[in-house]
C-alpha positions as CSV (number, residue, x, y, z in Angstrom):
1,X,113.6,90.6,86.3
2,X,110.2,92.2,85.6
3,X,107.6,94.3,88.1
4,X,104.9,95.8,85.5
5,X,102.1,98.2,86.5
6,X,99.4,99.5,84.3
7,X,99.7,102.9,84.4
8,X,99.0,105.1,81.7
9,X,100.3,108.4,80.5
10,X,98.7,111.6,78.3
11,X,98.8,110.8,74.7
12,X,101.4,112.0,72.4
13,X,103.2,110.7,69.3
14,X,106.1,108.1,70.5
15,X,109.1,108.5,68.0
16,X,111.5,105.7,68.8
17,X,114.4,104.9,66.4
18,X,115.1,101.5,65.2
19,X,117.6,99.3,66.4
20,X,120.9,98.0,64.1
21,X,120.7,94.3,63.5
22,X,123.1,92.4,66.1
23,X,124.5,89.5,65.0
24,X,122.3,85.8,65.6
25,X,124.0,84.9,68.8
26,X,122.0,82.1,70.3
27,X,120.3,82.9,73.5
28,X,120.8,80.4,76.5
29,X,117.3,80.2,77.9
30,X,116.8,78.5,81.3
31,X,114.2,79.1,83.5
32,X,114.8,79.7,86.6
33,X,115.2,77.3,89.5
34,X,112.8,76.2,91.8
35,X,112.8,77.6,95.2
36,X,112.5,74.0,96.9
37,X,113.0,70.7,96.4
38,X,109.5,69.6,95.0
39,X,108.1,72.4,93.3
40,X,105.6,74.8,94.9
41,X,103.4,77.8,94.0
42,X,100.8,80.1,95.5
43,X,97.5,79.3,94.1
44,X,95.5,82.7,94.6
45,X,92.1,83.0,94.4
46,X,90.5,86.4,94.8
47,X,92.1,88.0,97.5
48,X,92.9,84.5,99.1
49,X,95.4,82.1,98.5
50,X,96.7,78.8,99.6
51,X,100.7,77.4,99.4
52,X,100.2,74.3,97.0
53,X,103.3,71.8,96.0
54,X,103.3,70.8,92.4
55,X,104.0,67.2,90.5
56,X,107.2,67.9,88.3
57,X,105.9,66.3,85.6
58,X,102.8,68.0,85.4
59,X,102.8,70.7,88.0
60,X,99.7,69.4,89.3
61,X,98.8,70.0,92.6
62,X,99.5,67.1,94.9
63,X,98.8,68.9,98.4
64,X,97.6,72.2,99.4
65,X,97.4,74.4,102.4
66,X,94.6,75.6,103.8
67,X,93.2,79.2,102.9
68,X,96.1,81.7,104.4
69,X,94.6,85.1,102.7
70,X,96.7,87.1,100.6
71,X,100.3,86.7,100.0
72,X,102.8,89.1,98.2
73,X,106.5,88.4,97.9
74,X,108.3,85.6,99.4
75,X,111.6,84.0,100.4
76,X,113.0,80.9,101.3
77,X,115.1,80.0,104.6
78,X,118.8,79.2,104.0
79,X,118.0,75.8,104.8
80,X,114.9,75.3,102.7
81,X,112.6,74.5,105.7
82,X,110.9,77.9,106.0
83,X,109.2,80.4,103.6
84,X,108.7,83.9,105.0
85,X,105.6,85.1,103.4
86,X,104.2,88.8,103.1
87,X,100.5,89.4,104.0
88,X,98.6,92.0,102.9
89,X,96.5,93.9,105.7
90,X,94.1,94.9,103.2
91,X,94.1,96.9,100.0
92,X,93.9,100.3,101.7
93,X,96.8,99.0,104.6
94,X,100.6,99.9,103.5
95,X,101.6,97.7,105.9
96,X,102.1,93.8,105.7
97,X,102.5,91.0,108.5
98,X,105.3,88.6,107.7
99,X,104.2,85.3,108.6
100,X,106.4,81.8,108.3
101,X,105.3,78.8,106.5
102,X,107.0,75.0,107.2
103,X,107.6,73.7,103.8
104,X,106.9,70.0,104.7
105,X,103.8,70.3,106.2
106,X,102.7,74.1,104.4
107,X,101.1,75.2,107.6
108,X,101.9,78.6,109.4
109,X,104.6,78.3,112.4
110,X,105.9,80.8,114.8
111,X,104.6,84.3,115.1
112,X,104.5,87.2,112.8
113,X,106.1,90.3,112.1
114,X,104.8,93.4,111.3
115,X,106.7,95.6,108.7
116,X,106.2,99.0,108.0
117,X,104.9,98.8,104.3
118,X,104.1,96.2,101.5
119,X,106.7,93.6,101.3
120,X,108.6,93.9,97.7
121,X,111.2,91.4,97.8
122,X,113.7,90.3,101.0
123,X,116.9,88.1,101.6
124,X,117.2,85.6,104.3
125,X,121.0,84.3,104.3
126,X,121.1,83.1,108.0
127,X,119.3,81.6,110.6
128,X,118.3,84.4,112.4
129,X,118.3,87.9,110.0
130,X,116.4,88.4,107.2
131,X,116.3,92.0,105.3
132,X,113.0,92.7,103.8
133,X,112.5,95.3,101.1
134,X,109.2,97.3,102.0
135,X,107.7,100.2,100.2
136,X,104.6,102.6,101.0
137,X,103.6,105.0,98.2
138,X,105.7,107.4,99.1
139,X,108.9,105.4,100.3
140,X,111.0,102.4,100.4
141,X,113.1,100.8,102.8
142,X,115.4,98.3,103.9
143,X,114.2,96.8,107.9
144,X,116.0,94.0,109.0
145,X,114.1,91.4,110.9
146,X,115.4,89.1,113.6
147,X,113.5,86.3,113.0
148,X,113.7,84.9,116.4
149,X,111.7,87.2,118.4
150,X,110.0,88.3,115.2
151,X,111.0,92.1,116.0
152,X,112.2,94.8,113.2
153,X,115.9,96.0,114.6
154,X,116.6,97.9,111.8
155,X,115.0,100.6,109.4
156,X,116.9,102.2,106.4
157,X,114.9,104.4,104.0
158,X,116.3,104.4,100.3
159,X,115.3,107.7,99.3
160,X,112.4,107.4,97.1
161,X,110.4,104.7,95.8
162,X,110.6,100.6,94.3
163,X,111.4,100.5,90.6
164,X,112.2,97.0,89.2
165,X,114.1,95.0,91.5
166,X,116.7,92.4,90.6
167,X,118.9,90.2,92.9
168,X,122.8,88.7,92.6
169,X,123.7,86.2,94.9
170,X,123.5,87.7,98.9
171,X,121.9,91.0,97.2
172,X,119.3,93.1,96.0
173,X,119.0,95.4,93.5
174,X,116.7,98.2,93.5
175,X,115.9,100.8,90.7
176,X,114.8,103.8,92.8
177,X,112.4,106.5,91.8
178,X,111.0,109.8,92.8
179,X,107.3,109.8,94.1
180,X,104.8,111.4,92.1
181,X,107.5,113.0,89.9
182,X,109.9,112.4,87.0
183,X,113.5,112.9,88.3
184,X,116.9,111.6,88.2
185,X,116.7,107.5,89.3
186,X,119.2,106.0,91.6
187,X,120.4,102.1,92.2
188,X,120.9,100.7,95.3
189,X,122.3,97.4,96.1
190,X,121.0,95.9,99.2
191,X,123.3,93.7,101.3
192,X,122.2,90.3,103.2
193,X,123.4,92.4,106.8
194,X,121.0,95.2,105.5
195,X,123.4,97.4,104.1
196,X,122.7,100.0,101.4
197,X,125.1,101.1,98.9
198,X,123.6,103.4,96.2
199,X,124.6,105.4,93.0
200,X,122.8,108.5,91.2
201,X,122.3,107.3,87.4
202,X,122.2,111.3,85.9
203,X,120.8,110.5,82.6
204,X,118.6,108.5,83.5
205,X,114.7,109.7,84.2
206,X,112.1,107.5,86.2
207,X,108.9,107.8,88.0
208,X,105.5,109.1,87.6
209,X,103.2,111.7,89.0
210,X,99.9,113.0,89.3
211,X,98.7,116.6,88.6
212,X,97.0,118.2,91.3
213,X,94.3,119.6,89.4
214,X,93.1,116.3,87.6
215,X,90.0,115.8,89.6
216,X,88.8,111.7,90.8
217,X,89.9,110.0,87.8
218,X,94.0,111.2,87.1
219,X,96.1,110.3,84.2
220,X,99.7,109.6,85.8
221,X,102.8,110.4,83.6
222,X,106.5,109.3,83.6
223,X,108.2,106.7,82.3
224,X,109.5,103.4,83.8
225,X,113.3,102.0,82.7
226,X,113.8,98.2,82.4
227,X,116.2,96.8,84.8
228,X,118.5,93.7,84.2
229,X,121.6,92.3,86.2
230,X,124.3,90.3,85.7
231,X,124.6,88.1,88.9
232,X,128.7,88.4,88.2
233,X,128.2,91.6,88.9
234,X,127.3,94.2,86.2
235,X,123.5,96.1,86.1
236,X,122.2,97.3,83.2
237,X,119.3,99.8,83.2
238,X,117.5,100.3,80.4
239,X,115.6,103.3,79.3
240,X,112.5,103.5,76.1
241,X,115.0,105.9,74.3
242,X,117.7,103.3,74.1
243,X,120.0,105.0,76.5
244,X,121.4,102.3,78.6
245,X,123.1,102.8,82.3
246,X,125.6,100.1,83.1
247,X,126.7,99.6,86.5
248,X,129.3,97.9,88.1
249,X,127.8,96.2,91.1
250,X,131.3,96.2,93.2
251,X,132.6,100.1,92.5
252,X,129.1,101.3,91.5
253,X,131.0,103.4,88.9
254,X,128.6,104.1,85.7
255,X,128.9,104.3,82.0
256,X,126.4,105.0,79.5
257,X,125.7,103.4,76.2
258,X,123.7,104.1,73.1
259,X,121.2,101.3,71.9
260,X,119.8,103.5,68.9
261,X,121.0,106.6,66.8
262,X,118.7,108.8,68.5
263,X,116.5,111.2,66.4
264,X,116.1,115.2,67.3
265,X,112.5,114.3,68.1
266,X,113.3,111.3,70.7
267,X,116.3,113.4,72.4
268,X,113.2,116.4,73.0
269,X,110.7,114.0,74.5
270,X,113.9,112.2,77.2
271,X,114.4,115.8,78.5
272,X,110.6,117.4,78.9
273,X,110.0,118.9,82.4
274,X,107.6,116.8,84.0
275,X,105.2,119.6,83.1
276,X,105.4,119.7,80.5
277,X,104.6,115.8,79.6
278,X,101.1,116.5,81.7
279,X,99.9,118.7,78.8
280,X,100.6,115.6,76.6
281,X,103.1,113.4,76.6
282,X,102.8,109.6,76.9
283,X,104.8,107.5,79.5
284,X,107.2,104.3,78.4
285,X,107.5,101.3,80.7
286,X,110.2,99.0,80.1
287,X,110.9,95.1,81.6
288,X,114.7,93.2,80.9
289,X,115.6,90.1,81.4
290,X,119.2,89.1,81.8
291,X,119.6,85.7,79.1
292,X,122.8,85.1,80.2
293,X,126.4,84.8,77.9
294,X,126.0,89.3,77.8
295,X,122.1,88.8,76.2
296,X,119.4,90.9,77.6
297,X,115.8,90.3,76.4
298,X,113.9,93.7,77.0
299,X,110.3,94.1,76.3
300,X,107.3,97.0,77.5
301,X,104.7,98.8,76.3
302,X,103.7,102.8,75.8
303,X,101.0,104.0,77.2
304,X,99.1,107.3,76.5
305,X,95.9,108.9,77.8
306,X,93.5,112.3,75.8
307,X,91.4,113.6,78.2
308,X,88.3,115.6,76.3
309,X,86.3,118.6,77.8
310,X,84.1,116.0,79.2
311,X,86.4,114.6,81.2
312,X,86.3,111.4,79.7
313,X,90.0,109.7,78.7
314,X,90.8,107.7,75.9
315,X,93.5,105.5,76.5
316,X,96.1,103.5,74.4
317,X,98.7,100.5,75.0
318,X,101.5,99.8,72.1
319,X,103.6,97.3,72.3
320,X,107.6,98.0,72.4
321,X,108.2,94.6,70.9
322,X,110.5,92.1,72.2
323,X,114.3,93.0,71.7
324,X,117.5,91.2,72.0
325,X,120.2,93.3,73.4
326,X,124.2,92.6,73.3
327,X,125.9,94.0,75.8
328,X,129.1,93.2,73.5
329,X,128.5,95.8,71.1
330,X,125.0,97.2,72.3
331,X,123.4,96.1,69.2
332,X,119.7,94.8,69.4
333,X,117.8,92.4,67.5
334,X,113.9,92.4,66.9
335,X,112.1,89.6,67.4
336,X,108.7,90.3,67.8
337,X,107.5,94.0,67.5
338,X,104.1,93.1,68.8
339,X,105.3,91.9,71.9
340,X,105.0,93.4,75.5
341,X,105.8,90.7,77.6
342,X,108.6,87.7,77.9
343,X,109.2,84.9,80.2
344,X,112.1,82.2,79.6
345,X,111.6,78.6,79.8
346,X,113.9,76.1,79.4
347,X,115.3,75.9,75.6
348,X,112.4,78.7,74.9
349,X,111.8,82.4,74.8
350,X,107.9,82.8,75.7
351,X,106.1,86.4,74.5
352,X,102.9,87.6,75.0
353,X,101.7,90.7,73.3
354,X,99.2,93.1,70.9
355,X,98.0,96.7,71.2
356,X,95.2,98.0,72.9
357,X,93.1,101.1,73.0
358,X,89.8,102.2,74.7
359,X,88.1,102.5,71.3
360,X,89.0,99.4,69.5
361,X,90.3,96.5,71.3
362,X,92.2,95.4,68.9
363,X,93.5,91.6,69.5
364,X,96.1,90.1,71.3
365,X,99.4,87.9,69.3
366,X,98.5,84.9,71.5
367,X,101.8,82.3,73.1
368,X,104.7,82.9,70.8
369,X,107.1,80.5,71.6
370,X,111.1,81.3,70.6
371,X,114.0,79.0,70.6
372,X,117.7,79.5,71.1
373,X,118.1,80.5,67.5
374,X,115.4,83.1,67.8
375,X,113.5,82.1,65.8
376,X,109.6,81.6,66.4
377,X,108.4,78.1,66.8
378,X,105.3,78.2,67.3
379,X,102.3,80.2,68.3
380,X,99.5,79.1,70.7
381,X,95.9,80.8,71.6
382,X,96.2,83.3,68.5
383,X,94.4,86.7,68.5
384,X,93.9,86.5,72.1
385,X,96.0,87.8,75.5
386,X,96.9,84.9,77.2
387,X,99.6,85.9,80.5
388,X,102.7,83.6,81.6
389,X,101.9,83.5,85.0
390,X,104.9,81.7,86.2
391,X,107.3,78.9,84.7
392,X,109.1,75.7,85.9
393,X,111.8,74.1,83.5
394,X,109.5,73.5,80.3
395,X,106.4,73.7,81.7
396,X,104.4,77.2,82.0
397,X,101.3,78.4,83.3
398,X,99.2,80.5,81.1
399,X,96.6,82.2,82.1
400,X,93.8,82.3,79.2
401,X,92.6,85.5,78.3
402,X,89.2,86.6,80.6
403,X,87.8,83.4,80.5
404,X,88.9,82.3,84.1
405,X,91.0,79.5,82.7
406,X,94.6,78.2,82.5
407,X,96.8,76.0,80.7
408,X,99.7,74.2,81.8
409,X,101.9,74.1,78.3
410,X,104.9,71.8,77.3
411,X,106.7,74.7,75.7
412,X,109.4,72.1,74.2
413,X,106.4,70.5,72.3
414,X,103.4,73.1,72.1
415,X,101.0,70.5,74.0
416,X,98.9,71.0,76.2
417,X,99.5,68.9,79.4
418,X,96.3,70.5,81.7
419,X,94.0,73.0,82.1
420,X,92.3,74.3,85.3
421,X,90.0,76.4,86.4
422,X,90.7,80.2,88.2
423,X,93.7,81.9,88.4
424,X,97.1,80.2,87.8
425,X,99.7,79.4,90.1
426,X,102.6,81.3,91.1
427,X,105.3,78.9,91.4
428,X,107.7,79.6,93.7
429,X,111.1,80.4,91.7
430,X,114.3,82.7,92.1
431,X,113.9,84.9,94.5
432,X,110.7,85.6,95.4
433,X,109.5,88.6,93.4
């Protein structure tokens, strides 16, 4: 699953090997089920948002609530009835009231909870207890709500701070990091009773931090692994220099695989000190997304930041390009080095992509549409950014790129079925996050 922020780093040269040619395996792309029975999504707009449900055929909107404010993460009731939503208090708050939704009628019911942070993903597997992932920026934990008399009865810190989360069936997985540094990153699997199991992943580095002495405007540096999980039970995280951690969900025993021959100058920018990357090093972020049949599609982008004796920053995005990983024989295939972004559709692979500096613009790759072969099909809104906000079987939401418009796109076909006006939908698929 993804969770991207854009954070920057400070600028340096980023030396990344290339990948061996894996064999053309063909990637079983299906999107990922709605959350209900007749499609919904949160349609945001600004910092409010309404619950809408959607027309499968068109995913138009065929009733919405009325205005509820802003809602983060999300999960449905073990009977499909109920959505627990997350409610920001405001964008200074870390805290968030956990509200309840009827699905039939999309109106609020029953009182709220109040949890100690930002809700970042939960799991509601009976009646009565759901567990609720919450971070603050300097922690995250596990608090278990009883969801009769809406009280927390249970608090469990994880020791750091929300990576990219994943789920299995009746769990969570969490990449943890260090706040405001670069250190050693831990997993932790979070049970449906609340329960934390959690492993130290040694070679792996996460997080970002902050120099004290950087004044208003900061450049934050680290980097951010890609995190992708086989719901029968294996996790695989993912770091920029093609290190990969893989985790057995059951014994949480670790081994460690090599995507790319690493070079001299790669292995001396993995182990910096976090000092030394704030005199000039750049910061990786990294996004999987587990295909299915041992296929992992991982994407990102590299960020760096100059900072000149007048304070001023320059800044810089390159794209890691979209990469198909075997977990068979950890070979990877390139698809598209000018992506940074992937979504899956039914029967389609969906990147987004282009670089980006503060001096040049440059121009964005458009909608490049994959199939199960890999190869590309066909590429919509070219030399622009367009962003997959969400997708339901065939059908995706794109947002258009800064012209407060969206499509709704046939990605089987290339058509166009509908544009609107605003932000796009979230539909309401997986697991909430």
């Amino acid at each position: 699953m993804r969770r991207i922020a854009v954070l920057v780093g400070v600028s340096a040269l980023v030396l990344l090997p290339l990948g061996r040619s894996g064999p053309a395996r063909p990637l079983p792309l299906r999107a990922p089920e709605p959350a209900t029975a007749v499609p919904m999504a949160i349609a945001p707009d600004g910092s409010d948002s309404r619950l809408v449900r959607l027309k499968p055929a068109t995913l138009a909107v065929t009733a919405r609530s009325a205005w509820l404010g802003p809602i983060g993460a999300w999960v449905v009731s073990p009977d499909r009835h109920l959505l627990a939503l997350g409610f920001s208090a405001g964008s200074s708050s870390e805290r968030t009231t956990l509200r309840f939704a009827n699905v039939g009628t999309l109106r609020l019911v029953r009182q709220g909870a109040s949890l100690d942070g930002w809700l970042e993903a939960a799991l509601w597997r009976t009646p009565t207890r759901l567990v609720a992932l919450v971070s603050s920026s300097s922690d995250v934990a596990v608090e278990t709500v009883d969801t009769v008399s809406k009280a927390v009865v249970g608090r469990r810190s994880l020791g750091g701070i929300a990576g990219h989360l994943a789920n299995v069936p009746d769990a969570l997985v969490v990449l943890v990091e260090q706040p405001n540094a670069v250190g050693i990153a831990s997993l932790a699997v979070v049970g449906a009773d609340g329960g934390v199991r959690s492993v130290r992943l040694d070679r792996i580095r996460a997080g970002w931090s902050v120099p004290d002495d950087q004044g208003a405007d900061p450049i934050r540096t680290g980097r951010t692994p890609g995190l992708a999980v086989d719901p029968t039970g294996t996790a695989y995280v993912l770091d920029a220099s093609g290190l990969v951690a893989a985790v057995d969900l059951r014994s949480l025993e670790v081994s460690y695989h090599s995507l790319h021959p690493t070079s001299l100058a790669a292995r001396f920018f993995d182990w910096l000190t976090p000092s030394a990357q704030a005199k000039g090093m750049n910061g990786p972020m990294r996004s999987a997304t587990w295909l299915g049949d041992g296929l992992i599609a991982l994407t990102g982008s590299d960020y760096t930041a100059t900072q000149a004796k007048d304070g001023n920053a320059d800044f810089t995005q390159t794209p890691a390009g979209l990469e198909i990983v075997d977990t068979r024989d950890w070979t990877t295939r390139m698809l598209d080095p000018q992506a940074y972004d992937v979504s899956v559709a039914n029967g389609a692979l969906l990147a987004t992509g282009g670089g980006w500096s503060s001096a040049d613009e440059g121009s964005g790759e458009g909608l490049a549409i994959y199939g199960a072969d890999g190869r590309l099909g066909r590429r919509l809104f070219p030399g622009t950014r367009p962003y997959v906000a969400g997708v339901v079987g065939k059908l995706a939401f794109v947002q258009e790129d800064g012209n407060g418009r969206y499509r709704v796109v046939d990605v089987a076909t290339g058509h166009i079925v509908r544009t609107g006006s605003g932000q796009a939908p979230w539909p309401l698929v997986d697991a909430g996050f």
